[in-house]
N, C-alpha and C positions, 0 to 999 in steps of 0.2 A: 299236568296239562295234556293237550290231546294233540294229535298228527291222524288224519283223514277220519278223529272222531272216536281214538283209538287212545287209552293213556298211554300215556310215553314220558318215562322219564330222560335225561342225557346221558345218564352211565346208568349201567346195570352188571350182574354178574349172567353169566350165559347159562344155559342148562346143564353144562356141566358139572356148574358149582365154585369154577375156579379162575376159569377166561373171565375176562372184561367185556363189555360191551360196551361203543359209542359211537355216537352219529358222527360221521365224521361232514362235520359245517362246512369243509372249503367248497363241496357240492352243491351246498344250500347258494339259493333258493332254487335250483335249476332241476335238481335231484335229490331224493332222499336216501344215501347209504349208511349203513353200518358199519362199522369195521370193529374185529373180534384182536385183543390186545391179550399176548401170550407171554410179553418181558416185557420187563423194564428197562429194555430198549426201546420197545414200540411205544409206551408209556412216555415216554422222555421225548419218542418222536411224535408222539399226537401231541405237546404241549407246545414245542421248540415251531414244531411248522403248524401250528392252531387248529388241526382237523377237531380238538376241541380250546375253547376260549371265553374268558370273560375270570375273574380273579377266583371268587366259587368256586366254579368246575376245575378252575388247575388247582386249585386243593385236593379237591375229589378226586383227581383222576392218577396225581402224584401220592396219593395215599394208596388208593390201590396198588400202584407202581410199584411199593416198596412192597406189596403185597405178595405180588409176583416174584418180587426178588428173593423174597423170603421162600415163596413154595418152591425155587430152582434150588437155595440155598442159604439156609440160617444161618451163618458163620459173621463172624463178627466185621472179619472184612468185607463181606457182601454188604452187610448192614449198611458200613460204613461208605462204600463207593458206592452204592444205588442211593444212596441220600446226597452226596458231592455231583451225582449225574443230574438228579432230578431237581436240584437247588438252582444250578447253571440254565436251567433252561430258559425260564424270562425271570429278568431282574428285579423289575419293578411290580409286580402284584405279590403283597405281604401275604397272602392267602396262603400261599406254594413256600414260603417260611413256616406259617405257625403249620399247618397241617403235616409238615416233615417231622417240628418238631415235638407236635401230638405223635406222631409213628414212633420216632425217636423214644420219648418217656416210655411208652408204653410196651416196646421191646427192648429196651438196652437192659434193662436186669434180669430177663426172663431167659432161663436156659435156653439153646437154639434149638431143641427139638420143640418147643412149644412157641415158637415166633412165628409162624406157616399164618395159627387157626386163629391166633393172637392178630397177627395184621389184618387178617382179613375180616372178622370183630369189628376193632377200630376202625378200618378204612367202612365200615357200611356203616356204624355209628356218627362219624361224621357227614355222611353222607343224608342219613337221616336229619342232621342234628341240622343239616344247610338247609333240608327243606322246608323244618318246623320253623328255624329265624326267617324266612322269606316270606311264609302265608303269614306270621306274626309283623313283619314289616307292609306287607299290604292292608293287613288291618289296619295297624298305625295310619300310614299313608293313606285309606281310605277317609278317615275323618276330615286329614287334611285337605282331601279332593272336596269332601262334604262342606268344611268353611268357606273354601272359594266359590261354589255354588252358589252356598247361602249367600252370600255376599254379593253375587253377581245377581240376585234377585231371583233365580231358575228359570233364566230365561235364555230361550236359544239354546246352542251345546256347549259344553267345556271344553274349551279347545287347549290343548297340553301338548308342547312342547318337550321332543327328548333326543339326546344325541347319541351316537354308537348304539349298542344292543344291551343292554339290562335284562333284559326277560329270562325268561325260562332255560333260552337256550345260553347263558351264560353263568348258569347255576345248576344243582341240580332239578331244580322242579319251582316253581311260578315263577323266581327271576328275585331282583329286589328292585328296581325304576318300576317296573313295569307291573309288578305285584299290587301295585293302588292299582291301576290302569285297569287288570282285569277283575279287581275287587268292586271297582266304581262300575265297570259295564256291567258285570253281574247283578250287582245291585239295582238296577236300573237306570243310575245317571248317564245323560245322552253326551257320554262323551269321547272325542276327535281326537287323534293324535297325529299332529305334524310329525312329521318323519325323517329325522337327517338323514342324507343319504350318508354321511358318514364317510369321507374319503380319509387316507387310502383306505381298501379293504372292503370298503358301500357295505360297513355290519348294520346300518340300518334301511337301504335300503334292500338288500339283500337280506338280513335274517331276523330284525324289529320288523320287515312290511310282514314276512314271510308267518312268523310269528302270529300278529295282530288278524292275520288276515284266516286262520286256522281256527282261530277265537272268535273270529265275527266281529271282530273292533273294527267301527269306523275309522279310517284313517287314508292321509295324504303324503306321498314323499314326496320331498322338496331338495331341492339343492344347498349345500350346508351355508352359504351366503345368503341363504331366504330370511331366516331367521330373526338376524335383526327388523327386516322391513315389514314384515308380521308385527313385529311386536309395536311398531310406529304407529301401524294402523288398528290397535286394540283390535286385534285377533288371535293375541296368547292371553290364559289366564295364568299361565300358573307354567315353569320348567319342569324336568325333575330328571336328573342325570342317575348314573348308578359312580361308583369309583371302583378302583382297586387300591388306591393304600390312601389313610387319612391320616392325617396328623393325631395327637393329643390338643393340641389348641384349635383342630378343626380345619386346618388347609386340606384341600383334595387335588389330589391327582389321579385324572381320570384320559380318556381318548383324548388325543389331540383333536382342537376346537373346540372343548368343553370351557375353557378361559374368555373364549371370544364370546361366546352363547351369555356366559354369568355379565360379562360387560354392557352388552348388549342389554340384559333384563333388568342390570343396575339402572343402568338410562333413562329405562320406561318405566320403574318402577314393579314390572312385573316380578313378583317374588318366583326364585329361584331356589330350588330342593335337591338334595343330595340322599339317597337313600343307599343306606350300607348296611350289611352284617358285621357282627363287633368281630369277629376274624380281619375285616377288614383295616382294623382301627391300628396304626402302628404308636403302640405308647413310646417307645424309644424316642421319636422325632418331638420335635417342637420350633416353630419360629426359624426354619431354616428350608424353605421350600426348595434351593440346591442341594441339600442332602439327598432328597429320593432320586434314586438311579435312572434314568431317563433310556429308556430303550430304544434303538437303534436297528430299524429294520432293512431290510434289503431295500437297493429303490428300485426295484421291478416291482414294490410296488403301487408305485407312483408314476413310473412310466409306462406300465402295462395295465390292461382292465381286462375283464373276459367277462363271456358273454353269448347270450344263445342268438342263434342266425335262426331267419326265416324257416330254413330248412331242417329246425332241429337240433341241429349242431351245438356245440359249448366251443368256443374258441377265442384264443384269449389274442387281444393286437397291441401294438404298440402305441400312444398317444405323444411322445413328444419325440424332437429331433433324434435320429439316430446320433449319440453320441455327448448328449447335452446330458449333465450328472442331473444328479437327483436326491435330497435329501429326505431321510425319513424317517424323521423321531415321530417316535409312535404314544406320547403321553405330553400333558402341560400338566400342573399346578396351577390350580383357583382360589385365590388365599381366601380364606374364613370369613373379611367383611363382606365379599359379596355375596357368602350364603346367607338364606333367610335359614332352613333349618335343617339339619341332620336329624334322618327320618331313620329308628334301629328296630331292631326288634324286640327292645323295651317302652319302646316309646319316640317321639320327636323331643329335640331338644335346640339352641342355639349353637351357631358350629362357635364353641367356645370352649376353651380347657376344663371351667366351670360346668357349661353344661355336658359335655360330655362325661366331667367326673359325677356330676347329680348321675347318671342311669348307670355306671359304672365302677362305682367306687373302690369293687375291690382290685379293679387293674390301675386306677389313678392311685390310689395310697401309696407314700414313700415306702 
């Protein structure tokens, strides 16, 4: 994707050869920086406090992490405590599991003089490997933009709904929500995306407008309560959320409000889309939507927002009582019947054990 026109990916290695590069998002939309990541401490602390976010890129960015740790020091106990630091840091996106334990496989038999060039290999392999499943998910997901079209006659735009931030900047490179999005506007179909603003944290109005608007996507944000009364007045055709960990039988968990949005488009009948990388798919679960870990944020921030003044400024204020708590689970669970379909980078399919074993087989097999 591009930034003022410019490719850009979200992680990069520097010219060094060896440092990190990434955007660090809590800036966004207000500013564009970078920040150059030298351990796998700073690795840990661009996941833990989100300067990078969305399930993808904390794979991506915990891979190189271990990468780091490996060029300060290949010893078995490094190995072993820069993967216990990097595990701990958000609970709930399975991405930041399997990508430790792609690091894992891949150096735990290799002598430690050879685990440095070894991590570093692997961590840009999958780094690759998240870009090629996400333009192959926009493909997918383009068709399916293309049936609602057809369907809606071609008339007027496609107005698509989506909540939190799926795009590019939640991956390494095009996103997976948002991967149809920019697959359909390139293609020419004239289509609108409503825009949660996505409380806490506003990732869509802050980093999906930020995004969209880089690209030249039409698009509107809205307040995350709009949603349903759009869809009353047929002016959604079609949802499409992203997640960070899916079931085996196809429940998702994804931003909190993503459970009210699928409710909501159950009611209208507006079909609702879930678009993942199979990194994302956690085969271990099934049928127990209180099994995945439910992460628990600070509530500043919930009680605070920030925000640029007239004059320039970024300054963050407080919105409710001094002294009134605040709770902040940062994910829900959307069980499986309210999906229409799980969109991968093999294909779409019904969010079903079934269907997800048809594109999958050899991770479904006993």
């Amino acid at each position: 994707m591009r930034v003022d026109g410019r490719p850009q990916r979200t992680i990069w290695l520097e010219p060094d050869g060896w440092a990190v590069g990434i955007i660090d998002q809590t800036r966004l939309p207000h500013d564009f920086v970078t920040v150059r990541l030298e351990t796998v401490e700073q690795a840990a602390h661009a996941i833990r406090d989100m300067l990078v976010r969305g399930a993808p890129l904390i794979g991506a960015t915990a891979a190189y992490g271990m990468a780091l740790a490996m060029r300060s020091d290949p010893s078995n106990d490094t190995l072993a405590t820069a993967h216990r630091l990097l595990l701990a840091t958000r609970p709930t996106a399975v991405n930041l599991r399997w990508a430790l334990e792609e690091m894992l496989a891949a150096l735990g038999t290799l002598p430690p003089p050879q685990r440095a060039a070894a991590a570093y290999a692997k961590a840009a392999e999958i780094c690759d490997q998240d870009v090629a499943i996400c333009e192959a998910i926009g493909d997918h997901g383009l068709e399916v933009f293309r049936q609602v079209w057809q369907a809606k006659g071609g008339a007027d735009r496609l107005n698509v709904l989506t909540h939190c931030n799926a795009g590019w900047l939640a991956t390494v490179d095009w996103g997976t929500a948002l991967a149809p999005v920019y697959k359909a506007h390139d293609a020419g179909l004239p289509v609108h995306v409503w825009v949660d603003e996505t409380r806490p944290r506003n990732q869509g109005a802050g980093l999906t407008a930020w995004e969209l608007q880089q690209h030249g996507v039409p698009h509107t944000v809205i307040v995350d309560n709009v949603g349903g009364h759009l869809m009353q007045r047929g002016l959604v055709d079609l949802c499409i959320t992203g997640t960070d960990r899916t079931t085996a039988n196809g429940d998702v968990c994804n931003k909190i409000g993503t459970y009210l949005k699928a409710l909501a488009a159950h009611d209208n009948s507006v079909p609702f889309h879930v678009a993942l990388p199979s990194p994302t798919i956690d085969w271990t679960l099934t049928g127990d939507p209180a099994a995945i870990p439910i992460e628990q944020r600070d509530a500043a921030e919930v009680t605070d927002i920030a925000g640029r003044t007239e004059d320039g400024r970024v300054e963050t204020v407080r919105l409710t009582p001094a002294g009134s708590p605040a709770a902040n689970y940062a994910f829900d669970v959307t069980p499986a019947r309210l999906v229409s379909s799980l969109i991968t980078e093999r294909g779409s399919c019904p969010a079903t054990r079934d269907g997800l074993a048809g594109l999958f087989p050899e991770q479904a097999a006993p």
